[in-house]
N, C-alpha and C positions, 0 to 999 in steps of 0.2 A: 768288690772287696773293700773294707773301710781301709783307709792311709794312715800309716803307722810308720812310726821312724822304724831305721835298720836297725836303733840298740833296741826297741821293744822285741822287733821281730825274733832278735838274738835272743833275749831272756827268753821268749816261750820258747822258741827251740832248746834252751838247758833246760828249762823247768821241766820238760816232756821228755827229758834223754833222765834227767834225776826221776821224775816219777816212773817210770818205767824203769829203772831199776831198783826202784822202790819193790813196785809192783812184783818184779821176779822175787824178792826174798818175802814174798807174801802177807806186804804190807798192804792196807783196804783205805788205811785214811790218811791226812796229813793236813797237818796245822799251816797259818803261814807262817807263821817266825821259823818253823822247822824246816820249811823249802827256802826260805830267805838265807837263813845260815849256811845251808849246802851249794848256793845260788850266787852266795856275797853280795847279796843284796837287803834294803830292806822289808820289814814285813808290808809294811805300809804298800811299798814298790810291787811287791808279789799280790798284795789284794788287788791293785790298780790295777794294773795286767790281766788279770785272772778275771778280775768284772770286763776287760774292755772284750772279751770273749765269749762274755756271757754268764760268768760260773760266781756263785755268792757262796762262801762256804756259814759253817756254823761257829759259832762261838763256844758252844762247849763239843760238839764233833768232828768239827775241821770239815776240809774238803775228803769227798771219792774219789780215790785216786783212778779210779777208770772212767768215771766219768770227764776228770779233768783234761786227761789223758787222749779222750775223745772229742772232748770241744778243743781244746788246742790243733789235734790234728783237721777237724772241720774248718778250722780258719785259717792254718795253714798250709795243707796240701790243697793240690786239685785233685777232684777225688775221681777225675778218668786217670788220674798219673799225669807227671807231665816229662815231657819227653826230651832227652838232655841229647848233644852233642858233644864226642871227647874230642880234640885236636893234639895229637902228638902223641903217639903210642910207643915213649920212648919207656926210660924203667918207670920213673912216676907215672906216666898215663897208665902204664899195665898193672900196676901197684893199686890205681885208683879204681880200675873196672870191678874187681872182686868184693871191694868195702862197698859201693852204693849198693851192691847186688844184697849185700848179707845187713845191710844196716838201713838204708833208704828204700825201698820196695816201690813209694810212691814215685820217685826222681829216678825214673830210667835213665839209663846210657843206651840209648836206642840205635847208634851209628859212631864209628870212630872215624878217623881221617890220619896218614901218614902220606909219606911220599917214599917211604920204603918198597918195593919193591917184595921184600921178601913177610912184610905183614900186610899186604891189600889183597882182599880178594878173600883172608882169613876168618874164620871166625873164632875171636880170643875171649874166653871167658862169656862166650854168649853171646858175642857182640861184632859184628862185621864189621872188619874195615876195608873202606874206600882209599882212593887213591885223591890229591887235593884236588884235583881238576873237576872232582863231582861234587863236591860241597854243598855250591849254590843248588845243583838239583836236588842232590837227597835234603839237604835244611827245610827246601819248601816241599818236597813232596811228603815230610814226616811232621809237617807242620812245626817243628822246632823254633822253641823262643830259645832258650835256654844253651850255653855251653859251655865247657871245661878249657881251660886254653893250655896248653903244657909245650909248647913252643917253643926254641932259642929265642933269645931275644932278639937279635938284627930282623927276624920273621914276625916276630908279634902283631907289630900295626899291621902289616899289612893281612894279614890273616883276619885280625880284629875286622877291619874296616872290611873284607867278603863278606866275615860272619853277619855284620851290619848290614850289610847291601841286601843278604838273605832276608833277610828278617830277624835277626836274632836281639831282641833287647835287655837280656840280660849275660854277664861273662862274670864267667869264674876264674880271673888273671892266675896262674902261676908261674907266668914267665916274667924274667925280672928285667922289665920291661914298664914305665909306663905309659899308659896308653893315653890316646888324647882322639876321644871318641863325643858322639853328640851326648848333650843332656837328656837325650831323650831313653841312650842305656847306663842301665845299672851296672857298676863295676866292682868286682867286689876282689881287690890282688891281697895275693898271700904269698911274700915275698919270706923264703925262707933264709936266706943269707942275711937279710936285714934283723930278720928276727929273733934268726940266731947273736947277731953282734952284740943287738940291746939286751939281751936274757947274761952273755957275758960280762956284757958293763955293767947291768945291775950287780949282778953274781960279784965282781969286784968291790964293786960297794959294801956288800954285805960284810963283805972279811974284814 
């Protein structure tokens, strides 16, 4: 796969969420100043992206929106799927099984993990949960890079650093928590209290 920073990766993944719902109100084409607008980004920026994929559109037809829609998903999915791990099956972990299922098809939730008692052993939303003691063996026996972290925070590192030791090189932080892992994983935290604060302070400003 060619190296791309995480804001390009970002833009195809909206470009691909805006064309496809393009596509549902049975739209066939699109210009880029018109994806750029809906994107807040520029035209310029959306031709860049869309060439580093592969895709040239036309100058008086614009781009096919299925076909765009297709080369994006060819560079950014793996197209056996790839196969995710959830950690913490508290309300946000259970909240989160049902959304990849109905929106990401490529990015399974293929095993979850709790140390509850009353959800290991389950299967919730299609998806078993383990108990933590089996981590390391299901990670590697599912070949898992990938996973959701939904954790307390006092537990984060240390969970992080299993997932690590598994093999896991990429983490999807939700625990407001951060973490201090090697350069060699990808972290990508989405602290909701934090983001909530600054959506307030702006919100303040505004008035």
């Amino acid at each position: 796969m060619n190296t791309m920073s995480g804001r390009t990766i970002e833009r195809l993944s909206i470009y691909r969420r805006l064309l496809r719902e393009m596509a549902e109100y049975g739209t066939t084409k699109v210009y880029s100043h018109d994806l750029a607008e809906k994107a807040g980004v520029t035209a310029a920026q959306v031709r860049r992206n869309l060439m580093d994929v592969g895709c040239s559109g036309n100058t008086k037809k614009g781009y096919d929106i299925e076909e765009l829609i297709e080369a994006i998903g060819e560079f950014l999915d793996n197209p056996e799927g790839e196969p995710v791990a959830l950690i913490g099956l508290g309300n946000l972990g259970r909240a989160l099984l049902p959304f990849f299922v109905a929106h990401h098809p490529k990015l399974k939730i293929v095993a979850a993990f709790d140390n509850n008692p009353s959800k290991t052993g389950r299967v919730i939303h299609g998806c078993r949960c383990y108990p933590f003691e089996k981590l390391r063996e299901i990670i590697i026996r599912e070949g898992i890079r990938v996973a959701i972290l939904t954790v307390p925070a006092p537990v984060a590192q240390q969970v992080a650093e299993e997932l690590v030791a598994a093999g896991v090189t990429g983490i999807l932080n939700f625990a407001p928590a951060m973490l201090r892992l090697p350069e060699t994983v990808s972290i990508e935290s989405m602290d909701m209290a934090i983001a909530l604060e600054k959506i307030a302070f702006l919100a303040r400003q505004k008035n």
